[in-house]
N, C-alpha and C positions, 0 to 999 in steps of 0.2 A: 231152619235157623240160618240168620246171615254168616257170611265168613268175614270177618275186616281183617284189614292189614293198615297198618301207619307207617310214616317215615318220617323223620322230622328235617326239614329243609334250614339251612341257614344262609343269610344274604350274605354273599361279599360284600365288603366296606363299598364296592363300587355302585353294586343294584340298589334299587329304591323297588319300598312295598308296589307302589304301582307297577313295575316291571314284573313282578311277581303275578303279579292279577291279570295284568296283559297276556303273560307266555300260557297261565294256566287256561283262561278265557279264548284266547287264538290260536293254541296248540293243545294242549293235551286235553280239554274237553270236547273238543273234536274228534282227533282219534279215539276219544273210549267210546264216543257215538259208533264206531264202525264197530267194536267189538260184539261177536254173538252172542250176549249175553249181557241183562240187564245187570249194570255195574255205578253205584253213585258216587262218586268224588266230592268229598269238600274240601276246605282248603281253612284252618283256623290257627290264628295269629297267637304267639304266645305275648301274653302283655309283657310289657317293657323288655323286651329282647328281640333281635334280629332275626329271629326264630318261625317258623311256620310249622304246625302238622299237618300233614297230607295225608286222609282220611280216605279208604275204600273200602266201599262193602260188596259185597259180591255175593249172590243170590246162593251160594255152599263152596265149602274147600274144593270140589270138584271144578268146578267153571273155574275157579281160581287157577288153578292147576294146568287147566288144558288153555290156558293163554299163553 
């Protein structure tokens, strides 16, 4: 069974959603590329709020743990 974890992301009045999509898209699903273990990230928008959850699942609490 998978393990997930969430976070929930909020913009600064400064960032725009695109910036968000950007850093996720050219930084941080990259590095989870390198990690040893299959890990999938999504990334889903709360409607009408400045809000994002950051979604991982991780193949058991164990892989999880030893990152």
């Amino acid at each position: 069974m998978p393990y997930v974890t969430f976070k929930q992301w909020r913009l600064r009045a400064s960032a725009s959603q695109r910036e968000v999509i950007q850093l996720v898209r050219d930084c941080i699903v990259p590095h989870y590329r390198l990690l040893p273990c299959d890990v999938r990230l999504r990334l889903l928008q709360v409607v009408e709020t400045r809000s994002f959850i950051a979604v991982q699942e991780w193949p058991s609490e164990e892989a999880w743990q030893s990152v």
